[in-house]
C-alpha positions as CSV (number, residue, x, y, z in Angstrom):
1,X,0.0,0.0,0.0
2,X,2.3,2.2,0.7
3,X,4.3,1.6,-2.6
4,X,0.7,2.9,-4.1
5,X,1.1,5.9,-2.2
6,X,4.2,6.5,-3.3
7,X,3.0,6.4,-6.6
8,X,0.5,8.3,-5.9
9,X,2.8,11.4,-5.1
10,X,5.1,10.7,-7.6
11,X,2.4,10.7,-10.4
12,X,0.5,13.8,-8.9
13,X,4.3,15.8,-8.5
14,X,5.0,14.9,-12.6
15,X,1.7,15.7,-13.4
16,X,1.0,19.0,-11.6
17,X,4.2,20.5,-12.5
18,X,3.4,20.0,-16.1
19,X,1.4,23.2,-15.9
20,X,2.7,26.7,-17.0
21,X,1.5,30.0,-16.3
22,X,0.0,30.1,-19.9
23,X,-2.7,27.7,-18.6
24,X,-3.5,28.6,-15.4
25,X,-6.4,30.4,-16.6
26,X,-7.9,27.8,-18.3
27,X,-8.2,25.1,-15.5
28,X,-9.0,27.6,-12.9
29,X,-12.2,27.7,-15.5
30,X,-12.9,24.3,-16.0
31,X,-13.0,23.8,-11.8
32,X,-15.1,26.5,-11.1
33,X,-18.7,24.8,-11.2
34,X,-20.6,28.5,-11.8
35,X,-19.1,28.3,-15.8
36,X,-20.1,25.7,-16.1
37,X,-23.7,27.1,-16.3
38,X,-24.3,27.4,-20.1
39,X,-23.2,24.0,-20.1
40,X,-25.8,23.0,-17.9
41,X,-28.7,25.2,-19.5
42,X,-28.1,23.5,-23.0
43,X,-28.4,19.9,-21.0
44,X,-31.8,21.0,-19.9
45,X,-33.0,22.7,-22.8
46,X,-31.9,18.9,-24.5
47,X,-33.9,16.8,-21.8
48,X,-37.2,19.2,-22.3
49,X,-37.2,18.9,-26.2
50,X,-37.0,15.3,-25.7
51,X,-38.8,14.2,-22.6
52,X,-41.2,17.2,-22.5
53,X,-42.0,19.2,-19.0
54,X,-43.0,16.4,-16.9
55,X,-39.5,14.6,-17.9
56,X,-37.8,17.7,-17.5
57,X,-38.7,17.6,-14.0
58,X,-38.2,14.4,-13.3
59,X,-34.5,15.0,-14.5
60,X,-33.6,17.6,-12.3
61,X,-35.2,16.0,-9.7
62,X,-33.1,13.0,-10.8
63,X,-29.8,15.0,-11.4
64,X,-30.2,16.9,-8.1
65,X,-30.6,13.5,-5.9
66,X,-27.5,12.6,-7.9
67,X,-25.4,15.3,-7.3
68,X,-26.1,15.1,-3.3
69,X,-25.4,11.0,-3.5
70,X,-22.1,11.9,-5.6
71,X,-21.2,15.0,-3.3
72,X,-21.7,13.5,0.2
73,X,-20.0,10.2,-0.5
74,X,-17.1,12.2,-1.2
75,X,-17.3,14.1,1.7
76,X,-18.1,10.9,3.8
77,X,-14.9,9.4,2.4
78,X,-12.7,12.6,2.9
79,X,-14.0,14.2,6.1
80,X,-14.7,10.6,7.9
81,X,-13.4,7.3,6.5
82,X,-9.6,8.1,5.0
83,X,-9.0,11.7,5.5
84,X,-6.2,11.9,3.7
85,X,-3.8,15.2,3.8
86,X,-4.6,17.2,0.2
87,X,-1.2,17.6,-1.9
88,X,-1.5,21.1,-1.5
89,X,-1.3,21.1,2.4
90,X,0.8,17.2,2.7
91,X,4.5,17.9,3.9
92,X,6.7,16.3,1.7
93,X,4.6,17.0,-1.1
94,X,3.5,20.8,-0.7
95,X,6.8,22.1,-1.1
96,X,6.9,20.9,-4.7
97,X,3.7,21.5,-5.8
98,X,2.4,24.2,-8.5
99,X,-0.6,25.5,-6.2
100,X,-3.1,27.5,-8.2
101,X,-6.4,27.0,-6.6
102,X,-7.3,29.8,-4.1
103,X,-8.2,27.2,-1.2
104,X,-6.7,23.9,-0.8
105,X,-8.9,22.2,2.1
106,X,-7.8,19.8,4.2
107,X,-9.1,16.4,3.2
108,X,-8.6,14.9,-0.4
109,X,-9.6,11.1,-0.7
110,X,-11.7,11.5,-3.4
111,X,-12.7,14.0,-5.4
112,X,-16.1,15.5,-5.5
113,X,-15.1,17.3,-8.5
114,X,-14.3,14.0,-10.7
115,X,-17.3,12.2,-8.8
116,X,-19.6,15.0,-9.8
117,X,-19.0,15.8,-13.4
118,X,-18.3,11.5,-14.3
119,X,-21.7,11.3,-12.9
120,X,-23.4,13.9,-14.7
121,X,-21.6,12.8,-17.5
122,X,-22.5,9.6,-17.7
123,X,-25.7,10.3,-17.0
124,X,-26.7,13.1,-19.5
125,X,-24.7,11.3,-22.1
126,X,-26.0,7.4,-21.7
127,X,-29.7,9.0,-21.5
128,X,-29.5,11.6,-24.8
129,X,-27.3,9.4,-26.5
130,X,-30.4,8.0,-28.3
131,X,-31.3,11.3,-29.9
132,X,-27.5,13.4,-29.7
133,X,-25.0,11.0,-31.4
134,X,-21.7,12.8,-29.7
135,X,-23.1,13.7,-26.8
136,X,-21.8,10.6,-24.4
137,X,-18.5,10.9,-25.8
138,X,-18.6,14.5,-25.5
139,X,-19.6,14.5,-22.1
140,X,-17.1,12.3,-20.7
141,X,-14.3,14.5,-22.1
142,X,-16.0,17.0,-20.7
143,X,-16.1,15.3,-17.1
144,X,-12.1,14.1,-17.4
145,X,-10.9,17.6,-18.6
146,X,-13.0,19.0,-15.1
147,X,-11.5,15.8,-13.2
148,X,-7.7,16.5,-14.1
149,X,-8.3,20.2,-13.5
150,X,-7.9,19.2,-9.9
151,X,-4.3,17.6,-10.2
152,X,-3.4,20.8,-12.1
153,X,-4.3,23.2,-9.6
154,X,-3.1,21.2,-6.6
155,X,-5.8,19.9,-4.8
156,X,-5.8,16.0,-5.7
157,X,-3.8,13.5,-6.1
158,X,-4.4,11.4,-9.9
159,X,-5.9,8.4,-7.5
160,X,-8.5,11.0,-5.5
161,X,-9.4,11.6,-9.0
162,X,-9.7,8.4,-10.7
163,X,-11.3,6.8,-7.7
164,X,-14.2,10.2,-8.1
165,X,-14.6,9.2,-11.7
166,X,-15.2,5.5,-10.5
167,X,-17.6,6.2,-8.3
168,X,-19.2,9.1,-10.8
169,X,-19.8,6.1,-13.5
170,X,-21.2,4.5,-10.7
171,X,-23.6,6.4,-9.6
172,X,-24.2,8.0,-13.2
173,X,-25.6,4.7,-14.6
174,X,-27.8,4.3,-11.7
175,X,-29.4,7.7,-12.2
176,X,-30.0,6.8,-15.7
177,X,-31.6,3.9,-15.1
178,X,-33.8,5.5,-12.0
179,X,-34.5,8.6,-14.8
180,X,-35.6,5.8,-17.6
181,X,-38.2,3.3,-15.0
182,X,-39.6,7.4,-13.8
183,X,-40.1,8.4,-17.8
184,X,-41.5,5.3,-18.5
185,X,-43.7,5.6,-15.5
186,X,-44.5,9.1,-15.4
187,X,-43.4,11.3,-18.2
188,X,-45.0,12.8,-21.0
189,X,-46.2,10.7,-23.4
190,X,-46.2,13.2,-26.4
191,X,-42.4,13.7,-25.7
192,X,-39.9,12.0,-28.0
193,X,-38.3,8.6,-27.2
């Protein structure tokens, strides 16, 4: 285990101090959830011209019991089971780390980040995949390019991440299979399928 560790660090050091000044911008932009609004305004505008209003409802019902699954199993695992040291505040690790986030906080095993956008990826994409060809590839490049963002700027080391995006898929597939039994059940049935 603690060979992984290692690891780990090593990969996260290599990783992180890729970055440059040049693209700080950037990732500080693809972490911060509030741009990714538009993104999430064409999502919806997708799931009402396909599922209609009842089915728009049911998915942000869906998508907001997702979010809060994703979001508080990460906290559960960072603040209570593992609470592992973030790279940004771990001795040993700190001193050699490009830091570029404005807060580093104090747990890191997983990522909330990566747990959150897999999720919604996976979800958005395997349910509108039907009617958008692109859209579940898309979507998951959208979710990995959020997910790295956090090794860039610091806060996570490359296993907090992929261990997010784990659990994202997870629990992405099981909202998209509790959003198609509710459509089925209770959505409109002039909407497209």
């Amino acid at each position: 285990m603690e060979d992984l560790i290692q690891l780990d660090k090593d990969l996260f050091l290599y990783l992180n101090n890729l970055g440059s000044p040049m693209w700080d911008g950037f990732w500080l932009f693809m972490t911060e959830k509030f741009y990714q609004i538009p993104l999430y305004l064409i999502l919806l505008v997708f799931f009402y011209k396909y599922f209609g209003i009842r089915g728009t409802i049911i998915t942000l019902v869906v998508v907001a019991l997702l979010i809060a699954v994703a979001d508080q199993t990460a906290n559960l695992f960072k603040n209570v089971l593992v609470m592992r040291p973030r790279p940004c505040g771990a001795a040993g690790v700190s001193e050699f780390t490009r830091i570029i986030a404005e807060r580093c906080g104090r747990h890191g095993y997983f990522s909330g980040h990566a747990a959150n956008s897999m999720a919604l990826a996976f979800f958005a994409g395997l349910t509108l995949r039907k009617y958008l060809k692109y859209i579940f590839p898309f979507m998951v490049v959208w979710a990995i390019v959020v997910s790295y963002s956090r090794i860039y700027l610091g806060v996570h080391y490359p296993g907090d991440v992929v261990t997010g995006m784990v659990f994202g898929i997870l629990f992405g597939t099981l909202a998209y299979k509790l959003h198609t039994f509710l459509i089925q059940k209770y959505g409109d049935t002039g909407a497209a399928r």
